[in-house]
C-alpha positions in Angstrom: 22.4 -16.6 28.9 21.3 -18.4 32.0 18.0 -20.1 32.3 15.2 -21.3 35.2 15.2 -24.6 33.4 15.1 -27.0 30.2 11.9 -29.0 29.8 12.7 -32.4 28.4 11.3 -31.1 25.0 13.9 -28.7 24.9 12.0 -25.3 25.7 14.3 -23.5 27.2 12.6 -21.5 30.2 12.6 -18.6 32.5 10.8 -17.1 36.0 11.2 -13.8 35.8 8.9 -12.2 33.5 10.9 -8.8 32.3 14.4 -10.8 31.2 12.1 -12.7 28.5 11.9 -10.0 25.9 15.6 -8.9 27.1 17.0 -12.5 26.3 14.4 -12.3 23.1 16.7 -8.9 22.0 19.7 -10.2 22.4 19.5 -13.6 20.5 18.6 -11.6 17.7 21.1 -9.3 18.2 23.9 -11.8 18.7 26.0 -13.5 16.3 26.2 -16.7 18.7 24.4 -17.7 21.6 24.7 -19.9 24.5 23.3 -21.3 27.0 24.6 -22.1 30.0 22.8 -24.4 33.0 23.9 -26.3 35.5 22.5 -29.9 35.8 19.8 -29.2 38.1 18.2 -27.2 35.4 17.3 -30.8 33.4 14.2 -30.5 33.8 14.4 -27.9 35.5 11.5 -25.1 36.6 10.2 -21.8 34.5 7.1 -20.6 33.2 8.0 -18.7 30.4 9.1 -20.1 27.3 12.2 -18.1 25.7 13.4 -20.6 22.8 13.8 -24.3 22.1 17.3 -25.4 22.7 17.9 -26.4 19.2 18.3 -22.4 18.0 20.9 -21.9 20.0 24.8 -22.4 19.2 26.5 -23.5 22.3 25.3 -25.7 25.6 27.1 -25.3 28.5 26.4 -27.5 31.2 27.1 -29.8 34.2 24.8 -32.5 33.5 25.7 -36.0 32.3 26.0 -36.2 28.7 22.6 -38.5 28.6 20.1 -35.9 30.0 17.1 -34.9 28.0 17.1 -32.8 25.7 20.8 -33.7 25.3 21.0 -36.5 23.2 18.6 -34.8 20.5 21.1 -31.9 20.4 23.2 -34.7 18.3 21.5 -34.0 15.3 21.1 -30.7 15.3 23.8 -27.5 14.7 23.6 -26.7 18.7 27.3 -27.7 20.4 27.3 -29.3 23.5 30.1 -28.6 26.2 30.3 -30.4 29.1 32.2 -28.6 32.5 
C-alpha cells in the first residue's frame, strides 16, 4: 500500500478519507503487507492514521537508511528495503 506520509513516531498516514477503512480491510485480509514510500514521505503529510509501521512486514522506500522511524524498525519483525 502507498501512504500520504510516516510521522517520525511511525504512524503511518493517509489524506484521503474513504482508502482508510479500504487499507484497514486489506491488512487484515493479507497474509503480508508492505508499505511502500518514497523518501519525501519521512515525515511526510496525512491526517488520518492507518497503522504504526511496526505491524507491517515489508518497507519499501527511497530514503536513506537513517530516516525516522527507520532505525527503530531494527528491532522490530518489519523488513526494510531500500530502492
Amino acid at each position: 500500500m502507498g501512504t500520504s506520509g510516516v510521522r517520525a513516531d511511525g504512524m503511518v498516514l493517509d489524506s484521503t478519507g474513504i482508502e482508510v477503512p479500504v487499507k484497514h480491510a486489506l491488512r487484515a485480509a493479507a497474509e503480508r503487507t508492505c508499505l511502500l514510500a518514497t523518501a519525501d514521505k519521512f515525515p511526510g503529510s496525512g491526517l488520518l492514521p492507518v497503522c504504526p509501521i511496526t505491524e507491517l512486514d515489508v518497507v519499501i522506500t527511497t530514503a536513506a537508511p537513517g530516516v525516522a522511524p527507520l532505525p527503530e524498525l531494527a528491532g522490530a519483525n518489519t523488513e526494510v528495503l531500500f530502492a
